[in-house]
DRENDOSE-499609 format. One record per residue (C-alpha): x, y, z. Coordinates in steps of 0.5 Angstrom, whole numbers, plus 500, padded with zeros to 3 digits. Example, Ala and Ser with C-alpha at 12.3 -4.5 7.8 and 13.67 -1.06 7.14 Angstrom:
BEGIN
525491516527498514
END
This chain:
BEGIN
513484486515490492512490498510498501514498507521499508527501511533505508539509511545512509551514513557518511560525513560532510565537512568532518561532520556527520552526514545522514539520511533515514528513509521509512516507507509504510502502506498507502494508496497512493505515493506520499513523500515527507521530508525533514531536512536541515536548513541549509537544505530546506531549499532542496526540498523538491529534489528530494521529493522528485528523486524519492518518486523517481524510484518509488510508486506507491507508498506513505514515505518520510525522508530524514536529513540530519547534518552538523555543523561541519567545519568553518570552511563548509558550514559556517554560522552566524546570527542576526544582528539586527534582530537582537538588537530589535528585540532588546528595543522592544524589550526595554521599551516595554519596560519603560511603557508599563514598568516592567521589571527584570532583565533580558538575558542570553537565554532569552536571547539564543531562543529567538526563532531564526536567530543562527543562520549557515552560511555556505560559499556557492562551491561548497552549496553545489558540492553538498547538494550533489553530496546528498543526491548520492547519499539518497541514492543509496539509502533508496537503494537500501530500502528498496531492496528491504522492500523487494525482499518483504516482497518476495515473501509475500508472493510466497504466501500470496502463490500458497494461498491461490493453491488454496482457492483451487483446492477449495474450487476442487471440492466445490466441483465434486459436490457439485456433479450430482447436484443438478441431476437431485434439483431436476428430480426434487422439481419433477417431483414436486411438479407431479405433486402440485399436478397430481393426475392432471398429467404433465407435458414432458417438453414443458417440465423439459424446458422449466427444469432446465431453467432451474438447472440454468439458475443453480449451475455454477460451472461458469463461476468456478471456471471464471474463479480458476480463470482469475486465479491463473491472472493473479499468479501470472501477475505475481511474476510480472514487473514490481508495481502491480499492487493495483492489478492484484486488487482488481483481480481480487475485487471479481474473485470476491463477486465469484465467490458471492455468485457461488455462494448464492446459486449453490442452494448446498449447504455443504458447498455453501460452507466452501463458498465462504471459506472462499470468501474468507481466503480472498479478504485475507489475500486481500489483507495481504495485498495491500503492503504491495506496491
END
């Protein structure tokens, strides 16, 4: 299995400059992708997207590209001429309308949005994009094995604790094996107190008794419970992506565990009941970083 939180940097150059590229994946339900990317990459915005879901299924993930300038025969900037030349127009107009004092400088100037614009040759456009396919490629390979390694410790702490529900389940069932046999006694009892000399038909307190024992018997729930602990450690070892199985597993660990605790009528395996219950939500805790 794969944990959703990761990291993953690739660090190369374009154009003697530096090219690189930071990938952070953090928990979430579904798979969400953000990039920040330069603006002479802004148009490759769904490329990265599409590459970043091609390996990855559940996760809130950011993609990060940072790029300089790069020489003047691969990125190469220039500014809008046009633009300064309408914005001192207005500026000076706006002096003239309402006799606004002071001056336009070049600070003002270069703070234009969209002033400085790349420009890159066709060649040099295909060239950078396949650049930056491979260099996601292996900061995606970064990240996926940091994920693939928190992963595998979560297995390992997940399998310990499943161990644990089993030995809860153990001790549930050594408390449980006289306990039906003291409800029918306590029943009978209490059926000849309310009865007193009018007599008792044996058949009838048969057929009440063992719908009572009916009722308090939690045999089913405890071979159901070992039953989804086996399917959840089974699942452990399947194929990564099983976050959301291991969750619906969880989901009727959880149901067992409250049946058991309603039908035991023990105290003392009640007190187990919730330390099953207590075991399943920190699984769950715990699932919840896997993809």
């Amino acid at each position: 299995i794969s944990s959703m939180t990761g990291f993953g940097r690739s660090e190369s150059t374009w154009g003697d400059a530096p090219f690189t590229i930071e990938i952070r994946s953090v928990n979430n339900r579904f798979l969400e992708v953000g990039c920040k990317l330069p603006k002479p990459l802004a148009h490759l915005e769904s490329l990265v997207r599409n590459t970043v879901r091609g390996r990855l299924t559940r996760g809130s993930i950011t993609c990060i590209v940072s790029m300089g300038m790069g020489d003047k025969d691969t990125i190469s900037m220039t500014y809008q001429d046009h633009l300064i030349q309408e914005y001192l127009r207005i500026a000076r107009e706006i002096q003239k309308k309402y006799g606004v004092s002071g001056e336009v400088g070049i600070q003002q100037i270069l703070a234009l949005p969209d002033l400085v614009q790349f420009i890159d040759s066709g060649a040099n456009a295909k060239e950078l994009e396949q650049h930056l396919v491979c260099e996601l490629e292996k900061a995606l390979d970064v990240l996926c094995a940091m994920r693939k390694h928190e992963g595998a410790n979560l297995a390992a702490d997940l399998r310990s604790r499943v161990l644990r529900l089993d030995e809860i389940l153990d001790q549930v069932q050594t408390l449980d094996s006289g306990r039906i046999a003291y409800w029918r006694d306590r029943f009978q009892t209490r059926i000849q107190e309310l009865m007193g000399d009018s007599g008792l038909d044996p058949i009838r307190v048969l057929q009440e008794a063992s719908i009572v024992a009916d009722r308090l018997d939690i045999t089913e729930e405890i071979t159901r419970f070992r039953s989804h602990n086996q399917l959840f450690l089974h699942t452990l070892d399947e194929a990564s992506n099983q976050g959301k199985k291991l969750n619906f597993i969880l989901q009727e660990m959880g149901r067992e565990a409250n049946t058991l605790g309603t039908k035991c009528q023990t105290a003392s395996i009640a007190a187990l009941a919730i330390r099953l219950k207590d075991e399943v939500e920190t699984i769950r805790e715990q699932v919840q970083n896997i993809e």
